[in-house]
C-alpha positions in Angstrom: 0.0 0.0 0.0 2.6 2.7 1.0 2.2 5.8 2.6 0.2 8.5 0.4 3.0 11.7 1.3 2.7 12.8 -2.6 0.1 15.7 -2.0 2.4 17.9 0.4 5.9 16.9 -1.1 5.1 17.1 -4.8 6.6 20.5 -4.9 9.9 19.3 -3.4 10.4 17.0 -6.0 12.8 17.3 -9.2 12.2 15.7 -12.6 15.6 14.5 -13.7 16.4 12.3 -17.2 18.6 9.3 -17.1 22.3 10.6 -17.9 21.5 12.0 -14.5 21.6 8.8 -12.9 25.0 7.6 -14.8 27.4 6.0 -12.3 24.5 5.7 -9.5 23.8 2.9 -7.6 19.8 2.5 -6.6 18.4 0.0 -3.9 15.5 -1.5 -5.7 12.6 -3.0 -3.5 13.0 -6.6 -4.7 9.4 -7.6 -3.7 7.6 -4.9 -5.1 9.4 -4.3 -8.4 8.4 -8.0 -8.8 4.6 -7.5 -7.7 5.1 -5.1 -10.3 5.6 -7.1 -13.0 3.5 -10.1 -12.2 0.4 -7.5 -12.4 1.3 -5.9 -15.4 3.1 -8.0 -17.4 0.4 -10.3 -19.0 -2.0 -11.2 -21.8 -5.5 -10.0 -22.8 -7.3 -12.0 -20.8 -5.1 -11.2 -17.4 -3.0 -14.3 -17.6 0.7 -14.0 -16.7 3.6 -15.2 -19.1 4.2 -19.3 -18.3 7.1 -21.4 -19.5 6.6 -24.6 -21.2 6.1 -26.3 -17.8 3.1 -24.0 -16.6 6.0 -21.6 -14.0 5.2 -17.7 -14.4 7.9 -15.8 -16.4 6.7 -12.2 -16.3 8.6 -11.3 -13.3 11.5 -12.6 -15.0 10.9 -10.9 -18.5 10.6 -7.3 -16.2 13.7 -8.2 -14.5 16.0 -9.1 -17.3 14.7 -5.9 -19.9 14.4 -3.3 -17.5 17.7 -4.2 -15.8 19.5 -4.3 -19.2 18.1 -1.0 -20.2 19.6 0.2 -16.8 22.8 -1.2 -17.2 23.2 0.0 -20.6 22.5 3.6 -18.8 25.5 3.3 -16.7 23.1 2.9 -13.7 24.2 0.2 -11.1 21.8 -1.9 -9.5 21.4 -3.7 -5.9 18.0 -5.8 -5.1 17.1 -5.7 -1.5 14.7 -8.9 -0.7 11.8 -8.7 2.2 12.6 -10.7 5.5 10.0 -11.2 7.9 7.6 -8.6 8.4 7.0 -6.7 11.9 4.4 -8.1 13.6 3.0 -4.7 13.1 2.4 -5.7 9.7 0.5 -8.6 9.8 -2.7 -7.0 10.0 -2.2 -5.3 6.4 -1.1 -8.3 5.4 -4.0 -10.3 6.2 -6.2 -7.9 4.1 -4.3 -7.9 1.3 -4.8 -11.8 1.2 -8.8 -11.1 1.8 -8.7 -9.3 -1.4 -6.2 -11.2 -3.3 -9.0 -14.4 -2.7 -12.2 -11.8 -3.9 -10.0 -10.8 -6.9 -9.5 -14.1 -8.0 -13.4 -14.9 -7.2 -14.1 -11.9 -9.6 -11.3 -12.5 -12.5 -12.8 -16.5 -12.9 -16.5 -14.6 -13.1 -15.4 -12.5 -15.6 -13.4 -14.8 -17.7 -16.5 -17.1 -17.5 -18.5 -14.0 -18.6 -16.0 -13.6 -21.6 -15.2 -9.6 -20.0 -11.3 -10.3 -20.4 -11.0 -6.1 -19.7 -12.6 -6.7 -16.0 -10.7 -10.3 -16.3 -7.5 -8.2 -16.4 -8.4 -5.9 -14.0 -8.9 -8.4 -11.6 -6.3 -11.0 -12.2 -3.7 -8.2 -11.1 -5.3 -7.8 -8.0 -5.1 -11.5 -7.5 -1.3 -11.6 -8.4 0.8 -13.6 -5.9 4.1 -13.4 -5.6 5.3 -17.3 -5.0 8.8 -18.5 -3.4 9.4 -20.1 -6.4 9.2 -16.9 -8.1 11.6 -15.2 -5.9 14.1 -17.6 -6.1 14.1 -17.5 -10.1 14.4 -13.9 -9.7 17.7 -14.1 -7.3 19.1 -16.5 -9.9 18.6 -13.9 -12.9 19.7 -11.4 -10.9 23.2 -13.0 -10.2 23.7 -13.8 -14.0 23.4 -10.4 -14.1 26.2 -9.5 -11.8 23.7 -7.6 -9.8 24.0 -7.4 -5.9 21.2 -9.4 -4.3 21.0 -8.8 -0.5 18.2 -10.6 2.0 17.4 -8.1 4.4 16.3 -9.2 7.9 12.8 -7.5 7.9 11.6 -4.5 5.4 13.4 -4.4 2.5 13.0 -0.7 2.0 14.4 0.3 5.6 17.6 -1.9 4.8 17.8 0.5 1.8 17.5 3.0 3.6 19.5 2.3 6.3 22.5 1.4 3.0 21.5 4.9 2.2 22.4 6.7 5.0 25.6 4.9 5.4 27.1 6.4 1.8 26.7 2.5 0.4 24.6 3.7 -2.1 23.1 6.7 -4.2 19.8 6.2 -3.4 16.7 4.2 -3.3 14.6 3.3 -6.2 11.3 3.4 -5.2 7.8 3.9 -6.2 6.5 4.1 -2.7 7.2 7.2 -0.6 7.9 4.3 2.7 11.2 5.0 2.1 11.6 8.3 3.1 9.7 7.3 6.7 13.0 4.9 7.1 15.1 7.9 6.2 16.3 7.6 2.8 18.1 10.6 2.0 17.3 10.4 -1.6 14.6 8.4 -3.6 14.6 8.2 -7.4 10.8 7.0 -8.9 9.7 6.1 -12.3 12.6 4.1 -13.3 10.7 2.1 -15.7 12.2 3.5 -19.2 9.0 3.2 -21.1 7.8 6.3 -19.8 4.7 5.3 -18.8 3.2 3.0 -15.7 0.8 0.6 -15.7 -2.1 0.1 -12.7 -4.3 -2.9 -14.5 -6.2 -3.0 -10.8 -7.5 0.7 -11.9 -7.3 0.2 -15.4 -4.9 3.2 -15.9 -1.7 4.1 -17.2 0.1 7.5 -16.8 2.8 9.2 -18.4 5.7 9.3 -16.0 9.3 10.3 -16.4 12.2 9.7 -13.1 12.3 12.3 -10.8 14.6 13.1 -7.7 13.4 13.5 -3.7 15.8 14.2 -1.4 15.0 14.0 1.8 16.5 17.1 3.7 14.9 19.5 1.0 11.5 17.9 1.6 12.1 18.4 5.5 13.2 22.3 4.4 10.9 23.2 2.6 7.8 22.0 4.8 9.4 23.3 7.5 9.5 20.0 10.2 11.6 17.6 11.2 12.0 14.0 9.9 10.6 12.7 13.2 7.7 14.9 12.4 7.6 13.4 9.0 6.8 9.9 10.6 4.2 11.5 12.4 2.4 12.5 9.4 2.8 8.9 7.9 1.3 7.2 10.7 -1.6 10.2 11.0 -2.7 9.0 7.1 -1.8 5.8 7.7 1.2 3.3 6.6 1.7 -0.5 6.2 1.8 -0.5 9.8 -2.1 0.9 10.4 -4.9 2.1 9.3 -4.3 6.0 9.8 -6.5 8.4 11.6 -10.3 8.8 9.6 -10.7 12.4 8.2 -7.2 12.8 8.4 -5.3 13.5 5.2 -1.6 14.4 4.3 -2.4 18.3 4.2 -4.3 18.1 7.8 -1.7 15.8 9.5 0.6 18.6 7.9 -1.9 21.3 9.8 -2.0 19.2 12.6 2.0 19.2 13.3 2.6 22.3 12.2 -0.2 23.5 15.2 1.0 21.0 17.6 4.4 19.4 17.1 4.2 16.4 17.5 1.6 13.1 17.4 0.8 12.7 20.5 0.3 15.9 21.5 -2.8 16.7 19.4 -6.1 15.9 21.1 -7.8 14.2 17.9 -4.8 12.2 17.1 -5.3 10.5 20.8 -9.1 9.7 20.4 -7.8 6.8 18.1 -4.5 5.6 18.8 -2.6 5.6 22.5 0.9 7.2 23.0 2.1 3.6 23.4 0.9 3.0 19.7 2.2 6.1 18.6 6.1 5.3 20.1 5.9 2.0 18.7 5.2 3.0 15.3 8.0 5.6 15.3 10.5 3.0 16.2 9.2 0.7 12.9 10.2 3.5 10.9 12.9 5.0 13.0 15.1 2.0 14.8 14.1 -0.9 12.0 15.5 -4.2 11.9 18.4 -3.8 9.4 21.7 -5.7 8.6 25.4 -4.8 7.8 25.9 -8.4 6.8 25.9 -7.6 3.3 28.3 -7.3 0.6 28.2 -5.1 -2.9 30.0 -6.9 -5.8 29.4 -5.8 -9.2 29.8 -8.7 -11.6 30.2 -8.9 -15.4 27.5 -10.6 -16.4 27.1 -14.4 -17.2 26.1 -14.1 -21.0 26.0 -17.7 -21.7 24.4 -18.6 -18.6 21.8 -16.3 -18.6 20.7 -17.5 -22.4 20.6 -21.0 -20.9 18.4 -19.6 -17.6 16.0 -17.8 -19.9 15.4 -19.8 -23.0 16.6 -23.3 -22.2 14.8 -23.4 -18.8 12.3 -20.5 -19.1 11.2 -20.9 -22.6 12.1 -17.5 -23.8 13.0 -15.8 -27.5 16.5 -16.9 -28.1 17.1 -14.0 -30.8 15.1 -11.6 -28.6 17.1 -12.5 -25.5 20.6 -12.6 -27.4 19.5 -9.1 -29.2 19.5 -7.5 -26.1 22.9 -9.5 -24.3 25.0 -7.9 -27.1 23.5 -4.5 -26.9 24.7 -4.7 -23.3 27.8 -6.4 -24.0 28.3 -3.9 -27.3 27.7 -0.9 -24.3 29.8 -2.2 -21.5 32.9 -2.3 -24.2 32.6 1.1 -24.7 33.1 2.2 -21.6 36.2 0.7 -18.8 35.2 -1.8 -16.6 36.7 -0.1 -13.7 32.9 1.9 -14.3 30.9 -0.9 -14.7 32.1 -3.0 -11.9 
């Protein structure tokens, strides 16, 4: 879900193109860049992209193009996988699986009803993201050469916390989570076609990558990051529900007017002080690792061709086509700047 911060930061943002990003390296939210792809990535009538032995493939077809397109950009990549979720979280996830089930009630009624437009609609609300899945993705990922690190809870608040520390450039994220776990910087709309899907809404919009950084967010609304937080958990994060009636622009009111959370008489009607604490440490204090380690590799040409089309099924010419572009790209520059 994510928290909705996008109507009093919007002005703090700064549209950037991709030269801009040359000789970065972005944190990518494994789980939901994969999520992602399994709900847009499919055919008329909602289905996903299979292999010969019935396994879903889109995840893997977003991975390996988009990545490629990245690399070829100069941009380095690390994937940050989910751990286990704070117990916080559990709630939120329990409702997503609720309408996961009544998605996939509603896509087999509309496939049944020949409405492959709902059927799509509703199949990506369905999507599930299967370990299988995951592990296929960590295996493309290291043919890649590309840093794949398990973090021990949210994978946003390790890169954030990898972030902070000057490991990386920034976090590339579509969510605004990561600036509640402090990113300094957050790049969005990464995807190169310049335009995202939402097949759940039935909506795409013209995007291009633009640039948050957290200190001039803090700046220019005039609060602190702690105070930040607050606002997230007054609209409401992964972590609950939010205050009712309470939007971005009030909790901004409400802060400005009060200070803090816990000091605002409205704010205490619906969630206790201890509630309050315990979601600033989530976001604040989270579970994060320094067992990690960043190693860009070359990438395995040959064993990625055998990964994707002698195990997955995909267009050898197609898949090749775009191995020499990178390889054609990575000659021209040293590899001292690749890897």
């Amino acid at each position: 879900m994510g928290v909705n911060l996008s109507p009093i930061i919007s002005g703090y943002k700064k549209h950037i193109n991709f030269p801009d990003l040359r000789g970065w390296v972005l944190a990518v939210d494994a789980h939901n860049t994969l999520y992602q792809f399994i709900t847009t990535i499919r055919d008329k009538s909602g289905n996903p992209l299979r292999d010969g032995r019935g396994r879903v493939t889109s995840h893997l077809s977003g991975l390996f193009y988009r990545n490629i397109q990245l690399l070829k950009n100069g941009i380095k990549l690390v994937y940050i996988f989910d751990g286990v979720p704070p117990k916080k979280k559990m709630e939120e996830l329990k409702r997503r699986r609720v309408v996961k089930e009544e998605g996939y009630r509603k896509y087999l009624e509309a496939v049944d009803k020949g409405d492959y437009e709902s059927a799509r609609k509703y199949a990506a609300v369905a999507a599930t993201l299967e370990p299988y899945m995951v592990n296929d993705a960590k295996e493309l990922l290291n043919l890649l050469g590309i840093p794949v690190i398990q973090a021990p809870s949210e994978g946003e608040a390790q890169a954030a916390y990898m972030v902070k520390k000057g490991d990386i450039t920034a976090v590339a994220s579509q969510d605004y989570d990561s600036l509640l776990f402090g990113a300094t910087k957050v790049v969005r709309n990464i995807t190169l076609t310049g335009t995202v899907k939402y097949p759940s809404k039935g909506v795409e919009l013209k995007l291009e990558p633009e640039l948050i950084e957290l200190e001039r967010v803090l700046k220019g609304l005039g609060i602190s990051y702690e105070q930040l937080v607050d606002i997230g958990i007054m609209i409401g994060t992964d972590y609950n529900e939010g205050v009712r009636g309470v939007g971005p622009k009030k909790a901004l009111d409400f802060i400005r007017a009060y200070g803090s959370a816990e000091k605002i008489p409205e704010i205490l009607k619906f969630m206790s002080l201890d509630d309050i604490m315990e979601l600033r440490r989530l976001f604040m204090s989270p579970d994060v690792t320094n067992d990690y380690t960043l190693e860009f590799r070359n990438p395995d040409y040959s064993g990625i061709e055998s990964f994707l089309c002698d195990e997955h099924d995909f267009n050898r010419q197609r898949v090749r086509k775009a191995l020499n572009e990178l390889k054609k790209s990575i000659s021209t520059k040293s590899l001292d700047y690749w890897f």
